[in-house]
N, C-alpha and C positions, 0 to 999 in steps of 0.2 A: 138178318137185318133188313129193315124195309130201304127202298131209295127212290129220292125227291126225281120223278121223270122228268122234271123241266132240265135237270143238268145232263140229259143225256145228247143237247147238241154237238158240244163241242169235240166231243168223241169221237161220234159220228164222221165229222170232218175228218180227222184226226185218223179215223180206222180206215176209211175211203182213200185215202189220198196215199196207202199203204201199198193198196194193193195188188200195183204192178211190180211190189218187191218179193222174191219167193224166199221168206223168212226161214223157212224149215229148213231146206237144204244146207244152209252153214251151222246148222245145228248139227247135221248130221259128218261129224266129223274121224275119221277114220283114226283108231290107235292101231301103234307101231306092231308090225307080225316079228315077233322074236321066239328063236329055240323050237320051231315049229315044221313038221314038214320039210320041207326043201331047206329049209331055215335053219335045221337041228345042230345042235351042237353037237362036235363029234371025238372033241380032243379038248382037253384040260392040264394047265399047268401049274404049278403051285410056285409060291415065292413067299419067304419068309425074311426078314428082317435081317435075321442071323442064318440063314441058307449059306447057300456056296454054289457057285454057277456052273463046279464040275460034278454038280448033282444031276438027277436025271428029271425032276421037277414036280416028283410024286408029292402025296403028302406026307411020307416018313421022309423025306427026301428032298424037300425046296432049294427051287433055285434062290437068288440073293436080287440080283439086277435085272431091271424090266425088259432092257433089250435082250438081253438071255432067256428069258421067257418069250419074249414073241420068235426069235429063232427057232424054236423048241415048237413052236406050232407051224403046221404046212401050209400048204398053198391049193389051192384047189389041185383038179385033172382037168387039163383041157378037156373039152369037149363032152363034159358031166356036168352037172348042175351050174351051167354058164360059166365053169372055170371057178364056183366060189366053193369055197371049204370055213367053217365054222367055228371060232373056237374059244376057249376062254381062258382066263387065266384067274387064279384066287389067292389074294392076300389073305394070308395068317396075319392073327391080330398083332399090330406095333407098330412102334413111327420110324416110316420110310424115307430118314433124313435123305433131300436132295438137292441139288443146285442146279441142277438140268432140266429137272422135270422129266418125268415119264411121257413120250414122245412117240408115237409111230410115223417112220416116215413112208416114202413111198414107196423105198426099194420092200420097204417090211409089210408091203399093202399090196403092190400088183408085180407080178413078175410076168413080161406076156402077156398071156389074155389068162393069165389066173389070177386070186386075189386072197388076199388072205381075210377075213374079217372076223375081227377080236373084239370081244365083249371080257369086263373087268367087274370083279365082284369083291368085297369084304369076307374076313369071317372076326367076328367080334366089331370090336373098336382096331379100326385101321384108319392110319394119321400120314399123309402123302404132304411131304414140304419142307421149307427151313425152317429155323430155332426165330425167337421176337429177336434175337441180339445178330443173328444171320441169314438174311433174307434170302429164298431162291433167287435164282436172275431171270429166268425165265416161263413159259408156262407151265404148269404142273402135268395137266394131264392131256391127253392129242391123240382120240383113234379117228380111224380113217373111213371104217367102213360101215357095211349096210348090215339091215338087223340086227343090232345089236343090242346089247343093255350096259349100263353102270350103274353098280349098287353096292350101296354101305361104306361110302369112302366120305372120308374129311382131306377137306383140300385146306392148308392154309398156309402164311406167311411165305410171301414170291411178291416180286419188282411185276410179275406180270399175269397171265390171265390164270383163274384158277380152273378150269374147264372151258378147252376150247376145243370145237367142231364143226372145221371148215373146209374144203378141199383145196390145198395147195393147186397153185397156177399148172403144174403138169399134170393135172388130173382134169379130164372134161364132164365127166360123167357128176350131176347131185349127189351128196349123200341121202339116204332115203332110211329110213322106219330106225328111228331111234330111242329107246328109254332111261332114263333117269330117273334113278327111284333111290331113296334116302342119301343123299349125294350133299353134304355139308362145304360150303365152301366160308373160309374166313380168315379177312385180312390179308388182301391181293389189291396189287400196287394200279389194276385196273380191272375189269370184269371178274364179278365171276363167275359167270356164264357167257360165254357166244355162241351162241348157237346158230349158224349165219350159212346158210344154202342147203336145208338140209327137207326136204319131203316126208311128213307123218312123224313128227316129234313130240314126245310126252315125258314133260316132268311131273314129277308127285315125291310127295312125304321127304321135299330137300329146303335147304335154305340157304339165303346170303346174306353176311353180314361184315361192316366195313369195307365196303367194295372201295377201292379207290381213295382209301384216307389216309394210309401209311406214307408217312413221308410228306403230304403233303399239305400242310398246316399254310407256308407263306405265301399260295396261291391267290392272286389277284382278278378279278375281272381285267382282260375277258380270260377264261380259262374253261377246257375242255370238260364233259360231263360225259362222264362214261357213265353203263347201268350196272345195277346188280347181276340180271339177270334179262339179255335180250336175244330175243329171237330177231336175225337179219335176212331177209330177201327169204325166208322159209314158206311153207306151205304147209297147212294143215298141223297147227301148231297146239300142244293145249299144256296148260298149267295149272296144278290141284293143290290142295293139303298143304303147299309149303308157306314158307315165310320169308320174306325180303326186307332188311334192315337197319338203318344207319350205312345209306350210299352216299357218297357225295357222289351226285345224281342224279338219273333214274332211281328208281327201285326197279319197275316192272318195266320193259321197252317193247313195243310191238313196230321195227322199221322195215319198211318196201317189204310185209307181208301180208299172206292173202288165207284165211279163213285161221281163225284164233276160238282160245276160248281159255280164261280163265278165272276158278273157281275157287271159293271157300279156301280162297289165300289170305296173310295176314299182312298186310304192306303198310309198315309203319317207320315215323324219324326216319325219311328219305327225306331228299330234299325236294324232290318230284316223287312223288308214289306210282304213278301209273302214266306211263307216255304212247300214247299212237301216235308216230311217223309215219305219216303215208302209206298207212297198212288199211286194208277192206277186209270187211266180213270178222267183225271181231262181237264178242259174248265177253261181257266183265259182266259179274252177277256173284253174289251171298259172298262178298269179301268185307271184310274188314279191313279200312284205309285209315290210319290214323297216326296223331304226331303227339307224344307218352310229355306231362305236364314237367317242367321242373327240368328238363332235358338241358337247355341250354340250347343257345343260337348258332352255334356250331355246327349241329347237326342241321341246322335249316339253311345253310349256306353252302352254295355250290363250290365256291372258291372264298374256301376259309379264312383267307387274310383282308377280307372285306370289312369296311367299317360302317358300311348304311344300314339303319334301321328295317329289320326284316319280321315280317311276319311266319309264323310256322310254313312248314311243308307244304306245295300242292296237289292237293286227292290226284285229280286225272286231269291233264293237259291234251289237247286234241290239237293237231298243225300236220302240214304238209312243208318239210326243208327242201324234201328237191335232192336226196340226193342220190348220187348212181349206184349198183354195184359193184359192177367191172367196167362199165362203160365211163363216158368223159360227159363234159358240152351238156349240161343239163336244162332241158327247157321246158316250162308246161303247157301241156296240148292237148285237148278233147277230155280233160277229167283226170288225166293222166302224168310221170314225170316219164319225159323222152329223150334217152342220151344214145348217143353214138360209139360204135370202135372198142366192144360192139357195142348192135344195135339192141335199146332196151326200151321197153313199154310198161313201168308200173305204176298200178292203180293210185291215184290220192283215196284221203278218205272217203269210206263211202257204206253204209250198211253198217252202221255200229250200236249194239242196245247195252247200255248198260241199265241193271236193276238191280234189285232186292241187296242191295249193297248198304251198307253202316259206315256213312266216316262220319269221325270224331276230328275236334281240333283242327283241321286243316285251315290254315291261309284262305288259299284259295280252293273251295273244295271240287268243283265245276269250271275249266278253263279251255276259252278256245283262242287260239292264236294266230294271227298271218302267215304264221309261217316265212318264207325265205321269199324275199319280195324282187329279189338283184336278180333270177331268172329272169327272161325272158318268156311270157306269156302270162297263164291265169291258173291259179292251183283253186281246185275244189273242196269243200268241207262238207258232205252233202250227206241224206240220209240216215240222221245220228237219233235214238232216241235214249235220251235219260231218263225213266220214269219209277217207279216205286223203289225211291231209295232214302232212308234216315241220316240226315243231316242234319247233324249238333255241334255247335262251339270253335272256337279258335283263339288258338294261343300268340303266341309272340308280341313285337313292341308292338305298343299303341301309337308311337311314333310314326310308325311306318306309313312309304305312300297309301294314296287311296287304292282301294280293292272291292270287290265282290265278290261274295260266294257262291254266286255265278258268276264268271269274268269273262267277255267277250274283247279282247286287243287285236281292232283292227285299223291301224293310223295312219297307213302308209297308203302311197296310191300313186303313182308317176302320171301324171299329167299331159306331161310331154307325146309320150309314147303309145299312152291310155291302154297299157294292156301288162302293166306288174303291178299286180294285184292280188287278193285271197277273197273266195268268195265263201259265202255259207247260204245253204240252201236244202231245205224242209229240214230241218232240227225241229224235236218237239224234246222239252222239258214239262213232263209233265207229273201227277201223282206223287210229288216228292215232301218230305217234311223239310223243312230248311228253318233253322233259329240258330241263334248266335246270341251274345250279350252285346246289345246296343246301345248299354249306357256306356261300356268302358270299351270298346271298340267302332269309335265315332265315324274313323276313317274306313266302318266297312261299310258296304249298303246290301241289300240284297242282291239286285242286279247292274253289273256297274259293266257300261260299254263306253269303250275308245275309240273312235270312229273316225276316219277323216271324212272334212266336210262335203266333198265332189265323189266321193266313191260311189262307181257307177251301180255297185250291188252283182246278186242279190247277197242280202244281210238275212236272210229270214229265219228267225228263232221264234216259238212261239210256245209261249207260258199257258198252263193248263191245269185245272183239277190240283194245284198242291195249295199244302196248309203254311204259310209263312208266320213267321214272330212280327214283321211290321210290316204298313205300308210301302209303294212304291209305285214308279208308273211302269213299269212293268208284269204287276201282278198277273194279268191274262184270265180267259173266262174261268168261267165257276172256282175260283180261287181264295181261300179262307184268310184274314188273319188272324191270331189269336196273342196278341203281347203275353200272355201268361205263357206259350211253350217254353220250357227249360234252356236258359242258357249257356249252360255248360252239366255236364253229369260224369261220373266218375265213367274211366274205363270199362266199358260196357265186354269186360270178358267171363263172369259167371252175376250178370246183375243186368239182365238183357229186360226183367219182369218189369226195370225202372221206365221203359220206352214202349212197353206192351199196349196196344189199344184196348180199353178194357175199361168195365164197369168203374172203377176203382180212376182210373185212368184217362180221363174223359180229354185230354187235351190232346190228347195222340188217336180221339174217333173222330172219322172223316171217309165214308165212305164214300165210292165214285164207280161206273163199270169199270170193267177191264182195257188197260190198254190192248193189252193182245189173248188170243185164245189160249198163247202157250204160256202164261203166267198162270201157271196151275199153283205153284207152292209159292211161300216166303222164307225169309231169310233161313227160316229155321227147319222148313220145311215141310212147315204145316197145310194143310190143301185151302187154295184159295177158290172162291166161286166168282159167279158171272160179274157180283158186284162187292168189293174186297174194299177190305182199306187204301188208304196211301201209306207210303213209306214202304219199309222194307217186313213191317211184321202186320201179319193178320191179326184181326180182331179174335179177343178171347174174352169168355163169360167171367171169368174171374184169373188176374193176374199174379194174386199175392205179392201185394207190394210190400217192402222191404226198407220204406224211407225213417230216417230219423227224425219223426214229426211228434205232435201229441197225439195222445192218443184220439178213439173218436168219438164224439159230442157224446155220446150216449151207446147204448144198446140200441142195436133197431127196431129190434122188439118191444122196447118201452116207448118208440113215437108211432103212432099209429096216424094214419094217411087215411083219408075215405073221401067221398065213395074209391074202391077202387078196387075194379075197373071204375073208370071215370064216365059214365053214360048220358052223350050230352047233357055235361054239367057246366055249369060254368061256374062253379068255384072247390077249390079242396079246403077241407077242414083238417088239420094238424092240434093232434093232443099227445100231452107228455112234455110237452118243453117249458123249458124254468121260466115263469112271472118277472125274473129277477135279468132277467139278459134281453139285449137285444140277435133277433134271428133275422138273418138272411134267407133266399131263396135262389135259385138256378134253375131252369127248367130246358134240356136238353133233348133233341131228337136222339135216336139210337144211331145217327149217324154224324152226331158232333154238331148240327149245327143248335144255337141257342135260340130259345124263342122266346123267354121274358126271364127278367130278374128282377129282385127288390126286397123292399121290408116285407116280414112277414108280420101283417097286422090283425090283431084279434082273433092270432093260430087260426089264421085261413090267407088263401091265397086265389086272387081272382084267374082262372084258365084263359089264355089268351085263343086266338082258332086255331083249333091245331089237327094235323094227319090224323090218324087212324092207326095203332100201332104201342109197341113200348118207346117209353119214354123215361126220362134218368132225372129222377129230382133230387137235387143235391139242397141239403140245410143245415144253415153254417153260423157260429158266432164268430166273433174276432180270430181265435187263434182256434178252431176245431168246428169237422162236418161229418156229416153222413151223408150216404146216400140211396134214395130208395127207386126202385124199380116202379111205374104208375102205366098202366094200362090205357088208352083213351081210345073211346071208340062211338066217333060223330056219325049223324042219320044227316048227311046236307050232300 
């Protein structure tokens, strides 16, 4: 595809102002060493449903109760491999009715300077929890130690967390290199993931669903939001393949942590889909964010017994709360939140790219917030860029307050003190698709900011390179609109061709350079170049569109176009169309933008001045077009 070099300023800008940020390195994000080396697993125990604990824990042989299995595994040797010994244990397939929860404490973790660490695995379909009519009381599952794994287990029906991994107060030491792989959590009375101080942690192929719902239907504002799935105070976190769903909530949490990443997850009907808490160095990228039509407002309310008019879910929410780990006295300082007893130092936001992401329906799909203003000092939002990602549609009441699908709320500002506040500073929004339906969601706009009127700044957000459905005073340079992008489209889960830039497709072509060098792929993972579409999918020569239209005007082979190549001409001739109808005309660059339209009179069509290059002539009556490919190639 060719590109218009005049839109290459704002880029520019844009790339320059980058880079004192070293982008690569939080890319380069280390997975957990498990069963490896020093690591190795050395002893195994088995447990079965219907075991017996005066078994010896073989597999003809299962023990019955968890604690009996972790007894059944050693402790390291002083003075060998730092005192740790490795071990695991395996569920035989069936449901491990419990009311306790499977628990490792600390006597079953360190004795001395040895330690025990236990990794927990499936075989088959294994079911860890209470009955729907008898809830656990507690959390389900609690190991303790380092290098580990958990895999192939379903967590569900508990008062409390369904996967929790945090170091009780007599342990000083982080937990460190953790896995999670196909790890099913559902319907837990709060989390079902904490995953809270824990060094090189990786989920993949798990989900959550009904985090936080049971029981609690009569909940009013204000009421606590717990997540599906959050990483607290962790480092070097990443999340892949799974799915998070119907929280009341979060879905996705990233709080007080520090380099993230995650991917080609499905977060959808949360009430918040994706939350950064004062976490740095985070990658959301080729997720699907979305809130499923017909669902009911239920699911878009944090605190269910709420009566106001509510729009669907929020995509991603960005704010700094301020709050501590273990420490107290929380104050913002240099970029930072700083509490005492102990002393703690964590980053606000700061370094965050989200791209080649798809949401659907979301309320608010793009949101930044003040965050917790009652500290003392100045929290930052700084760093963030949003750019090539496909935003379509929004559900919920039309009633509802006003909003944006970008939403920046910042309304607060103490006067008095002039220093509690939230600030934002180099956010770029740029390369995005954004449309909604504007007739029947009046109270949205595209960018909508709540600002108090004395706030000393900085505010700075700055719009770029993307294609919008309408007006606004926030469009920003080289920014398209196009009122014909689709206002809503079905669940883009095997019908992706529908939002493909493409011949066929012409209201999703808009090419633009690259925001960054490492946006090699999209969504799908196809290779992008130096100058790529916007949104989340690259441009493709033919789509195979899949819509329930008429069919098309004709064969293309029976309208014949000439000259073509078009050799400074300054008119096309068109034969083949019916005497009997009135035709239209469209004349597109290969990069979306339109350069004339009208009657096509006396099958011919005056050339207006154009590039040098293909070009996309679309000719249309009332209800049906085609489209032909035209050549043009001027001597000026």
């Amino acid at each position: 595809m060719n590109f218009d070099k005049n839109c290459f300023l704002c880029i520019v800008i844009t790339v320059c102002s980058l880079l004192s940020i070293n982008v690569q390195a939080q890319f380069d994000i280390p997975e957990p060493i498990i069963n490896t080396g020093s690591y190795t697993i050395t002893d195994t125990v088995y447990m079965s449903p219907i075991g017996d604990d005066s078994n010896p824990g073989t597999f003809s042989e299962p023990v019955k109760s968890f604690n009996t299995a972790l007894q059944k595994l050693p402790f390291g040797v002083a003075g060998v491999n730092n005192g740790n010994a490795y071990g695991l244990i395996m569920l035989k397939e069936g449901f491990y009715e419990t009311h306790t929860g499977f628990l490792q404490s600390i006597s079953n973790f360190q004795s001395g300077n040895t330690f025990k660490n236990v990794s927990i695995e499936g075989i088959g379909e294994v079911i860890i929890g209470g009955t729907v009519d008898s809830f656990a009381n507690g959390h389900l599952l609690r190991l303790l130690g380092n290098h580990i794994f958990i895999k192939n287990i379903k967590l569900r029906y508990s008062h409390g967390i369904g996967l929790l991994l945090n170091r009780p107060s007599g342990l000083t030491s982080r937990q460190n290199n953790v896995l999670i792989e196909n790890v099913q959590v559902d319907s837990v009375g709060n989390f079902s993931m904490l995953l809270s101080g824990i060094d090189t942690v990786l989920v993949r192929h798990s989900g959550s669903y009904y985090s936080s719902r049971p029981f609690k239907d009569s909940l009013t504002t204000p009421c606590q939001w717990p997540s599906g799935i959050k990483f607290l105070n962790s480092r070097d976190c990443i999340i892949h393949d799974s799915e998070i769903a119907y929280t009341r909530g979060e879905g996705l949490n990233f709080q007080n942590s520090l380099r993230g990443k995650a991917y080609n997850n499905t977060l959808r009907d949360n009430g918040l889909n994706f939350y950064n808490d004062n976490s740095a160095k985070l990658i959301v990228r080729n997720n699907h964010i979305y809130n499923t039509p017909g669902i009911g407002e239920v699911y878009w309310r944090n605190c269910p017994a709420d009566t106001t008019k509510v729009l669907s879910g929020t995509g991603i929410l960005i704010a700094n709360e301020g709050s501590c780990n273990s420490g107290s006295a929380p104050v913002f300082e240099n970029c930072m939140t700083k509490c005492i007893l102990p002393d703690e130092f964590i980053r606000n936001v700061d370094s965050m790219f989200v791209y080649n992401n798809i949401f659907q329906n979301n309320g608010r799909s793009i949101s930044f917030w003040q965050g917790e203003t009652d500290h003392v000092g100045v929290n930052c939002v700084r760093n963030v860029f949003i750019f090539n990602n496909t935003i379509i549609g929004s559900l919920g009441s039309t009633e509802a307050s006003n909003s944006g699908m970008v939403h920046v709320f910042y309304p607060s500002y103490n006067a008095l003190f002039n220093n509690f506040y939230g600030t934002l500073d180099n956010i770029h929004i740029s390369h995005n698709i954004i449309s909604y339906d504007t007739a029947v969601y009046k109270n949205i706009t595209p960018v909508r900011k709540v600002l108090h009127n004395f706030h000393p700044g900085p505010l700075d957000i700055q719009f770029g390179y993307n294609l919008w459905v309408r007006n606004h005073q926030y469009l920003g340079t080289n920014s398209i609109v196009r009122s014909e992008l689709p206002a809503e489209l079905p669940l883009l889960k095997d019908t992706l061709n529908k939002i493909t830039p493409c011949d066929e497709n012409l209201v999703f072509v808009y090419e633009a350079p690259r925001a960054f060098d490492f946006l090699t792929k999209d969504y799908l993972g196809n290779e992008r170049t130096e100058f790529t579409n916007v949104g989340a999918l690259e441009y493709e020569d033919n789509c195979n569109l899949h819509y329930n239209i008429s069919p098309p005007l004709q064969n293309e082979t029976d309208i014949l176009i000439y000259p073509n190549p078009c050799l400074n001409c300054s008119s096309i001739k068109i034969n083949g169309l019916s005497n009997s109808n009135q035709y239209y005309y469209q004349l597109f660059t290969i990069q979306g933008r339109r350069l004339s339209q009208g009657l096509i009179k006396n099958h011919q069509i005056e050339m207006p001045l154009a590039g040098n290059g293909i070009h996309l002539l679309y000719i249309m009556n009332e209800n049906k077009k085609t489209v032909h490919k035209l050549v043009i190639k001027n001597h000026f």
